[in-house]
C-alpha positions in Angstrom: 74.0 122.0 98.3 78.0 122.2 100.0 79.8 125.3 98.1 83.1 123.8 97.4 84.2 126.0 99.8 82.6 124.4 102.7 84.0 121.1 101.4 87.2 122.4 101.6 86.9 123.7 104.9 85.5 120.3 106.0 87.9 118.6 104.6 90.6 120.5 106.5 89.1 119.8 109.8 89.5 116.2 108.8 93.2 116.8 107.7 93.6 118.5 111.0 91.8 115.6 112.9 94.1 112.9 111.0 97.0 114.2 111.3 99.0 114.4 114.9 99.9 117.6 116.3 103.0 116.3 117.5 105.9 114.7 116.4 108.3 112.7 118.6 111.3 111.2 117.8 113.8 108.2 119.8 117.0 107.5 119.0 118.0 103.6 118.4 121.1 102.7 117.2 121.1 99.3 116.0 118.4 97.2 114.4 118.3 94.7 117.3 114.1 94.1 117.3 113.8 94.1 121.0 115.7 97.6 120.7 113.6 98.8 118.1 110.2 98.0 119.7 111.5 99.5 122.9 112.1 102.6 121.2 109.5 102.7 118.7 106.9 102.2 121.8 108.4 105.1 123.8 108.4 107.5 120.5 104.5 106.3 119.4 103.6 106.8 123.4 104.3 110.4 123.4 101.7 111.0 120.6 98.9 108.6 122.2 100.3 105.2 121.6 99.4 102.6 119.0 95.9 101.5 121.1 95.0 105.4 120.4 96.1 105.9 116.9 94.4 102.6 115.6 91.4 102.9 117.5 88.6 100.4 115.9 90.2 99.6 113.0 90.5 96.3 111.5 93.1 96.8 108.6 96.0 98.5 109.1 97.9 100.0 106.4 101.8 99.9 106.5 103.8 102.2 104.3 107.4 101.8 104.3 109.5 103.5 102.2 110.5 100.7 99.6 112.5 103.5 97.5 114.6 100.3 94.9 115.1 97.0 95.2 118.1 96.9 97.3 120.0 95.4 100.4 118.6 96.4 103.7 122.0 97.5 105.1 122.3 100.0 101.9 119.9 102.1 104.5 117.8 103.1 101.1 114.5 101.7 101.7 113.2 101.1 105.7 114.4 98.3 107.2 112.4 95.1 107.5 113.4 94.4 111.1 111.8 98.2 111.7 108.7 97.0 110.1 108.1 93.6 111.6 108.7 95.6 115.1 106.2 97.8 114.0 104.0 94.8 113.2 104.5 93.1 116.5 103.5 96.9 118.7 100.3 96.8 116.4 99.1 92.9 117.1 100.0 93.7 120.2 98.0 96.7 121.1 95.0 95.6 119.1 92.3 93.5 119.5 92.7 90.2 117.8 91.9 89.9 114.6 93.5 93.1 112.7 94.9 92.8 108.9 97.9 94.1 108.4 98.9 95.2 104.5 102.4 96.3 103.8 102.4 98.5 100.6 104.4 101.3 98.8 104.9 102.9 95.5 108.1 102.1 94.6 110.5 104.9 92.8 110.1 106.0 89.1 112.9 103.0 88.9 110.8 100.1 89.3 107.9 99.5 87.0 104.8 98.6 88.8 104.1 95.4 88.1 103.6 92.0 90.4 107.0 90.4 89.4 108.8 93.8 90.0 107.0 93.9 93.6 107.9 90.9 94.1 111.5 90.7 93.5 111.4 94.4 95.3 110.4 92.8 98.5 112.7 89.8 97.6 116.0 91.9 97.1 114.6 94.5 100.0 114.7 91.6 102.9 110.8 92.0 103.1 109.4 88.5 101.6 109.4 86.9 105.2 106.8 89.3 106.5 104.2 87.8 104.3 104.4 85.0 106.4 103.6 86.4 109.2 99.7 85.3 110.2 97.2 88.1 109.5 100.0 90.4 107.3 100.5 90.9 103.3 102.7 92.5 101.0 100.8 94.4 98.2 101.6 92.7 94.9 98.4 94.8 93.3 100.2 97.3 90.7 97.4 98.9 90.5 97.1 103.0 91.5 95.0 105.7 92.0 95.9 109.2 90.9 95.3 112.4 93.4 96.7 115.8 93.2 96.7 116.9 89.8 95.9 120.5 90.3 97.7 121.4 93.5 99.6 123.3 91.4 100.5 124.1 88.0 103.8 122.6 87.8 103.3 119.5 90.9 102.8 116.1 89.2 100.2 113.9 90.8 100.9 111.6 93.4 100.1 108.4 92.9 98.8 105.9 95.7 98.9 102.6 95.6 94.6 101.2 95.0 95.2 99.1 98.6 94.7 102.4 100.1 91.0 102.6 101.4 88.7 105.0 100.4 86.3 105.5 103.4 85.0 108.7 105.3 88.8 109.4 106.9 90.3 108.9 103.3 88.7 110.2 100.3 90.3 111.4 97.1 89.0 115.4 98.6 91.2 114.6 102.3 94.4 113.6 100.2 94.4 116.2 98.2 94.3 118.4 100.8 97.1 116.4 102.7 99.1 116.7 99.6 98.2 120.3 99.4 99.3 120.9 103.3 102.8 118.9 102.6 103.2 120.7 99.3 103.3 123.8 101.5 105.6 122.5 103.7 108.1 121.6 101.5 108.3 124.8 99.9 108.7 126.7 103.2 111.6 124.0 103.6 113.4 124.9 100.4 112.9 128.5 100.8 114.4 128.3 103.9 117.1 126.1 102.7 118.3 128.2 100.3 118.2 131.5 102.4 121.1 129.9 104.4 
């Protein structure tokens, strides 16, 4: 039998597998797509390139940050040209065949419900990516709950049920991602207000 220990410790060798030990970053100052997929190429290069990040996979999951149902140029949720760049780097650099599923959470603002997602990717420019062959927008409200005990006053984060559960991501490897950005965001505010 695993102690729980050993499943931690295994499940942090996955966290550390998953995520990237770098972070790169490219400037781009306009949302022109040919500008964005330049830089959005260049940035994803320096950590291995989509081909490398992907690998195998067949279904891609999207997560952009769909904060309200507003205006793109209100700069509050990510920008749908961004994400059909995004889109067009990933068919692209991967065999044919690959699903693409845009999803999000929305804020504590908007009610998860199909209607509300769609008139959140309605009012947030997004609609016309649904088109686009092999991609869809999650209109399943549904959610799963991780988290709860990361601490004693942390709510649980909630993740939309298109997320997979598989080897790579289980409810045990989230937790511990939550548990490793938890950290980090605490180190950020205490260092925030030390200055």
């Amino acid at each position: 039998m695993i102690s729980k220990m050993e499943k931690a410790e295994s499940n942090q060798k996955d966290v550390d597998d998953f995520l990237p030990d770098s972070v790169a970053i490219r400037r781009c100052h306009e949302y022109n797509k040919e500008a964005l997929k330049a830089a959005i190429e260049k940035c994803v290069g320096l950590i291995g390139g989509f081909r490398e990040l992907i690998g195998n996979a067949k279904k891609i999951l999207l997560k952009p940050n769909l904060l309200s149902a507003s205006k793109p140029e209100l700069a509050v949720t990510t920008h749908p040209v961004f994400i059909e760049s995004v889109i067009e780097i990933i068919k692209k650099a991967t065999p044919a065949g690959i699903s693409i599923t845009i999803a999000d959470s929305p804020g504590v603002s908007t009610p998860h419900t199909k209607e509300n997602l769609e008139k959140l990717y309605r009012q947030c420019g997004l609609s016309y990516l649904g088109n686009i062959e092999r991609v869809n927008l999650n209109l399943d409200p549904g959610y799963m709950e991780v988290c709860s005990n990361c601490s004693p006053s942390a709510a649980a984060f909630r993740f939309s049920r298109v997320v997979p559960t598989t080897p790579v991501v289980d409810e045990a490897l989230v937790e511990q991602v939550c548990q490793r950005v938890r950290a980090l965001a605490d180190r950020a505010t205490l260092k925030a207000s030390a200055q």
